[in-house]
C-alpha positions as CSV (number, residue, x, y, z in Angstrom):
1,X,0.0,0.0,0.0
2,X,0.8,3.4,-0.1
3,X,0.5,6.0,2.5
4,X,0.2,9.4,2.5
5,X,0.9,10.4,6.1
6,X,-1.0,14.3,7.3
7,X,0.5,17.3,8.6
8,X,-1.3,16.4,11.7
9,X,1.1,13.7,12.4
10,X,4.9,13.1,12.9
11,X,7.1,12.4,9.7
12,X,8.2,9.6,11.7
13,X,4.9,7.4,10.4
14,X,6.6,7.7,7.0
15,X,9.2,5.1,8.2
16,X,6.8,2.8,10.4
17,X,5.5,2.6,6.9
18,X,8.3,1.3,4.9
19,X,9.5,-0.8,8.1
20,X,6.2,-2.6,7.3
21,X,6.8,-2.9,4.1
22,X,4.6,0.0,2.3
23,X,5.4,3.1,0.7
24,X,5.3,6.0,3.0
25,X,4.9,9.7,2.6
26,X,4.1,13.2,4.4
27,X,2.4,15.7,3.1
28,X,5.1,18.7,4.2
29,X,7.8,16.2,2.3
30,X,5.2,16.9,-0.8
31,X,5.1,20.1,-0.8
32,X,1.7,20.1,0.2
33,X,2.5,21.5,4.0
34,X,-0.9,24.0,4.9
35,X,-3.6,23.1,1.8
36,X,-6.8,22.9,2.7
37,X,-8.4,19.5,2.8
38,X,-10.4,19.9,0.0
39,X,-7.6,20.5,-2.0
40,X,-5.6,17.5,-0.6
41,X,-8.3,15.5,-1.5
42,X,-7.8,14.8,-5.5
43,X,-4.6,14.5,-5.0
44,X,-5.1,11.5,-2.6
45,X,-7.3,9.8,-4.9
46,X,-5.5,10.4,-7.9
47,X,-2.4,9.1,-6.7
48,X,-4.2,6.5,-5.1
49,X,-3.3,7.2,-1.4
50,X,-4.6,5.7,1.6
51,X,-4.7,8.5,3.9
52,X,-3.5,8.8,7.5
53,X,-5.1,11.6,9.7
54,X,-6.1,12.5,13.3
55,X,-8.4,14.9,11.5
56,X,-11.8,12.3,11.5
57,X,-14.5,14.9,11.1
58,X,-13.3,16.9,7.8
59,X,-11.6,13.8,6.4
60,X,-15.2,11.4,6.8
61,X,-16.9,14.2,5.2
62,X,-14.5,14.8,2.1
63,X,-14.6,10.5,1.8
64,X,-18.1,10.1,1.5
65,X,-18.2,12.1,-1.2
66,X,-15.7,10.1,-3.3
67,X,-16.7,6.9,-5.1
68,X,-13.8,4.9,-5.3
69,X,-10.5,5.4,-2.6
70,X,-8.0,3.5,-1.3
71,X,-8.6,3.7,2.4
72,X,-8.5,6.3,4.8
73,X,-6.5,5.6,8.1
74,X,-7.7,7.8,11.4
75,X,-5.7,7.8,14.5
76,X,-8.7,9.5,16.8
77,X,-6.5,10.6,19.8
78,X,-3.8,13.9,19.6
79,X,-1.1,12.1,21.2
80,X,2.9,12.1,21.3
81,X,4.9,11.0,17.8
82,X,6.2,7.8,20.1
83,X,2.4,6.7,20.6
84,X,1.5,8.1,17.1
85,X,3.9,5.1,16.0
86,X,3.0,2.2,18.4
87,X,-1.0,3.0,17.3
88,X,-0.1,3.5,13.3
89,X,1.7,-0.1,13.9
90,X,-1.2,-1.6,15.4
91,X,-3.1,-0.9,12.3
92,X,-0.6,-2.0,10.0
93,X,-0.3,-5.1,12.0
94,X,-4.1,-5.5,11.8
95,X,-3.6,-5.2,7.6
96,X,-1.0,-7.7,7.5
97,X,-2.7,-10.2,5.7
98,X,-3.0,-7.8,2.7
99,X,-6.0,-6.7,3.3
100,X,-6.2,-3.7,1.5
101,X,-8.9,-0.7,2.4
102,X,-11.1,0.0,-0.7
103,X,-13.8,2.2,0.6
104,X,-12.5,1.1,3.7
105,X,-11.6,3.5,6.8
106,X,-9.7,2.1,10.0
107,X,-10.1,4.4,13.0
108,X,-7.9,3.9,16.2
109,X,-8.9,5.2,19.4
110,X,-7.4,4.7,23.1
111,X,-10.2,3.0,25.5
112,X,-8.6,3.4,29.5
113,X,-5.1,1.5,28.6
114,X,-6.4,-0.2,25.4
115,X,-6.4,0.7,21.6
116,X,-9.4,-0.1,19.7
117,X,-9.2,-0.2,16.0
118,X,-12.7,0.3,14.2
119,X,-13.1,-0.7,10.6
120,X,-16.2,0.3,8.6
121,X,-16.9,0.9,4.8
122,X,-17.1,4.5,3.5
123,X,-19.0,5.6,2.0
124,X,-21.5,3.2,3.2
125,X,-22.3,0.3,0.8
């Protein structure tokens, strides 16, 4: 797969990435530091991203609206680059069968001392 890793979050995903085998890329590395969503969005699907974000509400809104995507990755909590990594692993460990995430979106979120990955189609089927 290839990843397009947000502003939001460290540049450090890039290489949890390609440690799991994937392409991996920010967005500042792009060129594409302080766009406005919108404008990241053909881009994304063009290029055939699947997009990791912390930024759920404009990103689920911007997805629904596309027919055809290659996933969209949410990591729900605002949290330090070190935890960023461990909860962007967990999802990549979760993938590891080659699932890929076509219309898919994986959200993880931090329950007491637990991560919790969600995984539901989008737009909705």
């Amino acid at each position: 797969m290839k990843f397009l890793i947000d502003e939001c979050l460290h540049t450090s995903l890039v290489a949890v990435a390609q440690d799991n085998g994937h392409d991996g890329f920010h967005v500042n590395w792009l060129g594409l530091s302080g766009e406005k969503d919108w404008d990241l969005m053909p881009r994304i699907v063009a290029e055939d991203y699947t997009f990791v974000t912390n930024n759920a509400r404009d990103f689920r809104k911007l997805y629904c609206n596309e027919e055809i995507h290659a996933g969209l990755v949410i990591i729900v909590p605002q949290v330090v680059p070190a935890l960023q990594r461990d909860l962007f692993t967990l999802i990549l460990e979760e993938m590891a069968g080659g699932d890929e995430l076509l219309n898919e979106v994986i959200e993880v979120s931090i329950e007491g001392d637990e991560a919790v990955l969600t995984r539901y189609s989008l737009p909705a089927s």
